[in-house]
MMTF fields as JSON, N, C-alpha, C and O atoms, coordinates in Angstrom:
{
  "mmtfVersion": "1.0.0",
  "mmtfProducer": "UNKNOWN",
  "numBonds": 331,
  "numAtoms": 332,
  "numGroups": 83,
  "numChains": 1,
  "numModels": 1,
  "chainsPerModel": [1],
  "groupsPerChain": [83],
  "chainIdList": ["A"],
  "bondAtomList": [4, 2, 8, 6, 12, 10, 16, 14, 20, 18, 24, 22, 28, 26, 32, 30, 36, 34, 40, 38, 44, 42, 48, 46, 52, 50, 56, 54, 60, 58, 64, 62, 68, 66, 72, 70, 76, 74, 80, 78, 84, 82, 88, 86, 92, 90, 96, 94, 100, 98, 104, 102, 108, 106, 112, 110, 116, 114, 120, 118, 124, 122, 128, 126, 132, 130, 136, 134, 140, 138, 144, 142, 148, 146, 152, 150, 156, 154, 160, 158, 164, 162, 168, 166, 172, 170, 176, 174, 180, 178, 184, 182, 188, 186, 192, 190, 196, 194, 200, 198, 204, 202, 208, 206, 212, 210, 216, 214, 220, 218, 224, 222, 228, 226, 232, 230, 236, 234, 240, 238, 244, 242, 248, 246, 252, 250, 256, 254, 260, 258, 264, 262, 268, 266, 272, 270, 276, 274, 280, 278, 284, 282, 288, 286, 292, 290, 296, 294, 300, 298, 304, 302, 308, 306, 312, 310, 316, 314, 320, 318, 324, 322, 328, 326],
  "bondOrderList": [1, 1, 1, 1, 1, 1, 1, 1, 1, 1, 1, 1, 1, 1, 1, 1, 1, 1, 1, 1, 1, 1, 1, 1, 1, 1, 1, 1, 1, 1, 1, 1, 1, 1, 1, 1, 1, 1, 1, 1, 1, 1, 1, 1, 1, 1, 1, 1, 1, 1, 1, 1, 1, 1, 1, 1, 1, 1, 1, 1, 1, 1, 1, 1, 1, 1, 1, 1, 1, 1, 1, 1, 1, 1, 1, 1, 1, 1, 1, 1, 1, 1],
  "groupList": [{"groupName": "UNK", "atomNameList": ["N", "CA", "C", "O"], "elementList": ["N", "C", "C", "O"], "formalChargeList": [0, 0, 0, 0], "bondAtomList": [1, 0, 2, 1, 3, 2], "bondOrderList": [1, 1, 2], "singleLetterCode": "X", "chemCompType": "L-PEPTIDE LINKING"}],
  "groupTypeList": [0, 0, 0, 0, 0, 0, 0, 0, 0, 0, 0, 0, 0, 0, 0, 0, 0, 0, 0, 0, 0, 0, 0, 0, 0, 0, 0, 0, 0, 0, 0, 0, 0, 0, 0, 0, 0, 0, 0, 0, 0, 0, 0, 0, 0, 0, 0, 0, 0, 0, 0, 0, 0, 0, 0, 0, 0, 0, 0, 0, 0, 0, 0, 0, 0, 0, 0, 0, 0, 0, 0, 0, 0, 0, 0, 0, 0, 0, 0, 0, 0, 0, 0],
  "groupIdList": [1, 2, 3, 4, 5, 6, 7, 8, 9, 10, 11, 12, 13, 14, 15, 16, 17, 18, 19, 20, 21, 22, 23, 24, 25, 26, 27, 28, 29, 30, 31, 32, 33, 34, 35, 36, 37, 38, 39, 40, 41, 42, 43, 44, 45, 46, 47, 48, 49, 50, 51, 52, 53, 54, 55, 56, 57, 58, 59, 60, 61, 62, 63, 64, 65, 66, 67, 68, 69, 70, 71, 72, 73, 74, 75, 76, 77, 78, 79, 80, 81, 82, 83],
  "secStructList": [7, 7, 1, 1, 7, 1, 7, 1, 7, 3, 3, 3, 3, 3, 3, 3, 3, 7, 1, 1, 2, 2, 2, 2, 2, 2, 2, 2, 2, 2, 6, 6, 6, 6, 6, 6, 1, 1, 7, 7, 1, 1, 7, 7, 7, 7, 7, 3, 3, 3, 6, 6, 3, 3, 3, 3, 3, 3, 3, 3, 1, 1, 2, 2, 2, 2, 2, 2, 2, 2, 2, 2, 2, 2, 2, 2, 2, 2, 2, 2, 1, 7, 7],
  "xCoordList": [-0.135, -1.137, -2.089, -1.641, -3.155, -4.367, -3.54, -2.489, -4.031, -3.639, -4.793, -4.088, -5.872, -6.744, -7.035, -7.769, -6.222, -6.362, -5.601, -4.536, -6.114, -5.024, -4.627, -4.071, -4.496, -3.769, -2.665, -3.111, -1.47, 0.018, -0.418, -0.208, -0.964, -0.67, -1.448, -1.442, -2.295, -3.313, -2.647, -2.528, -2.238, -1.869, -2.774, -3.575, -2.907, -4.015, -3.67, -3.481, -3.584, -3.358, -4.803, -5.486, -5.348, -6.475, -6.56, -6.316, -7.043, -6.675, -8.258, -9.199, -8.308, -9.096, -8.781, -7.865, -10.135, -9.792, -11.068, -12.145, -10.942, -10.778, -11.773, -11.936, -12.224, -12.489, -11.358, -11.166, -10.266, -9.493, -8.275, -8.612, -7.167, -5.985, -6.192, -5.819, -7.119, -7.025, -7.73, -7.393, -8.711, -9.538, -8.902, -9.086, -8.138, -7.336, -6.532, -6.372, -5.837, -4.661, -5.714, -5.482, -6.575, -7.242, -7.579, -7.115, -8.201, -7.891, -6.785, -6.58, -6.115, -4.714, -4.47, -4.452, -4.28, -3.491, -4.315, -3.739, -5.632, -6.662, -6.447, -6.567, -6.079, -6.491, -4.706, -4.589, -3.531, -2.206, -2.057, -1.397, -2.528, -2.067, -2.495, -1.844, -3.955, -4.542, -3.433, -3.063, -3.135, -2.01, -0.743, 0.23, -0.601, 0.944, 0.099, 0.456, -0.594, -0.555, -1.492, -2.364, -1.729, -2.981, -1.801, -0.903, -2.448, -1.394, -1.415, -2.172, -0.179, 0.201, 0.622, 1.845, 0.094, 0.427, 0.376, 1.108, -0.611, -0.959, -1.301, -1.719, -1.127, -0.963, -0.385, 0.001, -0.267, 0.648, -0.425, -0.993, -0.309, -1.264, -0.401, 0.357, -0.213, 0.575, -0.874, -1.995, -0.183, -1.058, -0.596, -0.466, -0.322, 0.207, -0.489, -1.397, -0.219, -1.193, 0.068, 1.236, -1.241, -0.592, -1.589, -2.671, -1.371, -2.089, -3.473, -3.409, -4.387, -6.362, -6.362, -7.379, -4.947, -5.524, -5.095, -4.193, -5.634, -5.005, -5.178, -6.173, -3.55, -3.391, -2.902, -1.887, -4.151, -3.745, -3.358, -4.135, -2.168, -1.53, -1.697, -1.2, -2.199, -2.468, -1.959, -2.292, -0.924, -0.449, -0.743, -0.093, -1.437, -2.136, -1.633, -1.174, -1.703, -1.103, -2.288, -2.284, -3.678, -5.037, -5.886, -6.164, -7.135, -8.224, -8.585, -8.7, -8.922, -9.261, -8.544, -9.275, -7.548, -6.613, -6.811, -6.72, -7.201, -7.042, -8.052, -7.854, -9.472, -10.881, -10.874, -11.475, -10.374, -10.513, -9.735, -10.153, -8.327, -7.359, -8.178, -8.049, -9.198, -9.939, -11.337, -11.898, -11.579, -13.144, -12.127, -12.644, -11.28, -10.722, -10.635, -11.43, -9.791, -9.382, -10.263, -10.326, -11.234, -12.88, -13.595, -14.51, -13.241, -14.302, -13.608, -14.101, -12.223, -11.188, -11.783, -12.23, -11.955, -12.033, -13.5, -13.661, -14.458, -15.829, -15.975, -16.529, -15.454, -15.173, -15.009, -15.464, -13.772, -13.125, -13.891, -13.71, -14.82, -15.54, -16.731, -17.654, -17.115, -17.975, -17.783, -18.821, -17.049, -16.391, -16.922, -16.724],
  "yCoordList": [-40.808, -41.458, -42.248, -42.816, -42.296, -42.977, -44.031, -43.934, -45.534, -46.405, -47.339, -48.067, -47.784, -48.372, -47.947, -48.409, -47.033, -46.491, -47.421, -47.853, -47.803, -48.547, -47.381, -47.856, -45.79, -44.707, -44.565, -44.62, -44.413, -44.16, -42.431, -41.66, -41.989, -40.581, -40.108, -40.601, -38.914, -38.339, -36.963, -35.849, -37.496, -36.256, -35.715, -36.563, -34.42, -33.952, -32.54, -31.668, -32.289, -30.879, -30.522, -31.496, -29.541, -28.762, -27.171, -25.996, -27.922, -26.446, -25.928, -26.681, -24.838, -23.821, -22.627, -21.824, -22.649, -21.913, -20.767, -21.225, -19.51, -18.738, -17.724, -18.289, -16.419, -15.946, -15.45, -15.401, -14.91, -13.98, -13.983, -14.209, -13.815, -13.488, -12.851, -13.153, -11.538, -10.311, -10.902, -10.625, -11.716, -12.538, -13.496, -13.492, -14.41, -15.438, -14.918, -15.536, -13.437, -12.737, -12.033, -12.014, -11.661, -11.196, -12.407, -12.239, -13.326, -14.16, -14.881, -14.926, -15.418, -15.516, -15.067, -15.638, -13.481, -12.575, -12.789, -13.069, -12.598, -12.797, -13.546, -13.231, -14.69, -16.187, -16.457, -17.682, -15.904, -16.516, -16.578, -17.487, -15.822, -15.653, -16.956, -17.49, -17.135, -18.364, -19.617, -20.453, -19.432, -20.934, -20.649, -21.159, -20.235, -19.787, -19.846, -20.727, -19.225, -19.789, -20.716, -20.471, -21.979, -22.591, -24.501, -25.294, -24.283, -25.599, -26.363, -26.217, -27.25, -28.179, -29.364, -29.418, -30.129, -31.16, -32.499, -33.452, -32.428, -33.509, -33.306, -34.203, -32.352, -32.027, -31.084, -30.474, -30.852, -29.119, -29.122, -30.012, -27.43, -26.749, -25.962, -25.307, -25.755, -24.934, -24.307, -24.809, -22.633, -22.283, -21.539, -20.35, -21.727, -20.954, -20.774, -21.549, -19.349, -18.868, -19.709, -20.093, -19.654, -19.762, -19.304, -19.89, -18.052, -17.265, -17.281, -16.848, -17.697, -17.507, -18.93, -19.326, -19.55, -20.599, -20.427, -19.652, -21.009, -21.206, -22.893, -23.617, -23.178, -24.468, -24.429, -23.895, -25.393, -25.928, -27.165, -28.09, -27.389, -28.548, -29.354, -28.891, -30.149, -30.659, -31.898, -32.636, -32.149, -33.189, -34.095, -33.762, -34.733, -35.128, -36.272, -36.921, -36.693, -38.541, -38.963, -40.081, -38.353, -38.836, -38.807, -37.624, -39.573, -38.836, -37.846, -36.799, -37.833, -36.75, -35.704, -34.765, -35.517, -34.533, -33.798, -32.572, -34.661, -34.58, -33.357, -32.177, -34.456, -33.583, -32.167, -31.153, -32.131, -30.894, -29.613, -28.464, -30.03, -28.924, -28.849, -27.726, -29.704, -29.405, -28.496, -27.688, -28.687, -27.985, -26.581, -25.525, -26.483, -24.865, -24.506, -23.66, -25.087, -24.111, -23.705, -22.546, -24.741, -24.139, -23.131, -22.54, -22.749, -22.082, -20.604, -19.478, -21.072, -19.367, -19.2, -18.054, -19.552, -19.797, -19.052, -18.009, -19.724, -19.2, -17.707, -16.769, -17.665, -16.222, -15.555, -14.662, -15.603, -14.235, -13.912, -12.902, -15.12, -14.415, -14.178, -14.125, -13.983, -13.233, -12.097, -11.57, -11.78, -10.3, -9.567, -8.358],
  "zCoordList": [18.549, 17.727, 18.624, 19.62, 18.366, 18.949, 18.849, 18.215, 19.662, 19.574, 19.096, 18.399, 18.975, 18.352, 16.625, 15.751, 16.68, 14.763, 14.013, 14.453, 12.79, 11.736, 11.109, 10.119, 10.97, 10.051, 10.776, 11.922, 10.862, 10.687, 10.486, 11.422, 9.329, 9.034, 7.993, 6.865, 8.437, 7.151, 6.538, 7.049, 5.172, 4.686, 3.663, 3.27, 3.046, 2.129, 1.672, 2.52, 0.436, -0.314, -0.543, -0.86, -0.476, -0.658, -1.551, -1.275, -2.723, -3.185, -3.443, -3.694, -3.354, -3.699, -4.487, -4.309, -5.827, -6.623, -6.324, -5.942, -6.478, -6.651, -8.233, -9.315, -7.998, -9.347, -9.981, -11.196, -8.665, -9.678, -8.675, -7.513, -8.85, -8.398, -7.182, -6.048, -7.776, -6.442, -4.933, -3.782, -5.37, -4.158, -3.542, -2.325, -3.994, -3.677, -2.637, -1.584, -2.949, -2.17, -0.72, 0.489, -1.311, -0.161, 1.035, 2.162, 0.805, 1.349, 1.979, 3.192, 1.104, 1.688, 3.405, 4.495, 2.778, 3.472, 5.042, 6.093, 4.886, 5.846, 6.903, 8.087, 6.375, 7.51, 7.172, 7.125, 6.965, 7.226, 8.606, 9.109, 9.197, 10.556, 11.763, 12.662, 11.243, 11.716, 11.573, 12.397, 10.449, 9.882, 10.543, 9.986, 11.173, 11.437, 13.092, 13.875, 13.351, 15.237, 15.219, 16.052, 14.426, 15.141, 16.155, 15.87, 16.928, 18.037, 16.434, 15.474, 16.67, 16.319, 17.129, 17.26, 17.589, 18.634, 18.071, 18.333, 17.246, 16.455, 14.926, 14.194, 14.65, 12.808, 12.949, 13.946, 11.385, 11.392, 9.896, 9.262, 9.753, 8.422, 7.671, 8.387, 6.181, 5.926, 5.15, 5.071, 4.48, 3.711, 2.342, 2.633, 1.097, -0.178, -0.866, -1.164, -1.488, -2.973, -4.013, -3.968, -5.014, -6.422, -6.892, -6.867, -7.456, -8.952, -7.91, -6.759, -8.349, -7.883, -6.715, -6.146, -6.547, -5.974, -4.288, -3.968, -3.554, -2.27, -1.981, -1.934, -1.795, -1.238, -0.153, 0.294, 0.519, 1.995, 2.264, 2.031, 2.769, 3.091, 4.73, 5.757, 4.684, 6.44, 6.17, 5.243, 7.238, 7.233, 9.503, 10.495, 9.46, 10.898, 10.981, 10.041, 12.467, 13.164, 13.4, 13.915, 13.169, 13.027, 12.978, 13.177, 12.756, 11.72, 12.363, 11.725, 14.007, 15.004, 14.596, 14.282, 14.491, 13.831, 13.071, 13.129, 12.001, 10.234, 10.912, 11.203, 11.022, 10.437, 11.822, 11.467, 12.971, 13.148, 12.67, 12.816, 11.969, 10.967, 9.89, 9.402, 9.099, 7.86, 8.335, 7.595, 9.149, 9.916, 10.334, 9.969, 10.775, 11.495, 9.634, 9.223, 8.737, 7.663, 6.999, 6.588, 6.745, 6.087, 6.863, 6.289, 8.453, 9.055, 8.916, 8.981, 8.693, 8.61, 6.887, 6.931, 5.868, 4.768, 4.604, 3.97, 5.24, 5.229, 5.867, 5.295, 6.988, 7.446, 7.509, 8.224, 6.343, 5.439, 3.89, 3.21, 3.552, 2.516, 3.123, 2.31, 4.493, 4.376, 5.289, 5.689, 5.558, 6.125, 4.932, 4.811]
}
């Protein structure tokens, strides 16, 4: 942890919805791989469907953390809808 930070720990569920089931999965499937190798040194990312939704879970030791696991999942996110 930084040492000049007053956060202990940024946690955050992110869900994204979706038009339809079939898109959600396409997605999904797309960017799991990203979530499963991206370093974890200082956060970890999970990633689950439910039905049209995809929730992303980031749990970081700081904000530096937080906001570059939220900037990688939006840029895998943006990437695969426009493939």
């Amino acid at each position: 942890m930084i040492d000049d930070s007053p956060l202990e720990r940024v946690k955050i569920n992110i869900f994204i919805e979706f038009e339809d089931n079939s898109q959600a999965k396409i997605i999904y499937d797309s960017i799991l791989l990203e979530f499963k190798t991206a370093p974890d040194f200082r956060s970890s990312m999970t990633i689950d469907l439910d039905g049209s939704n995809i929730v992303i879970n980031i749990d970081a030791e700081d904000s530096t953390s937080f906001r570059a696991s939220v900037n990688s999942a939006i840029k895998w996110i943006k990437l695969a809808l426009e493939i």
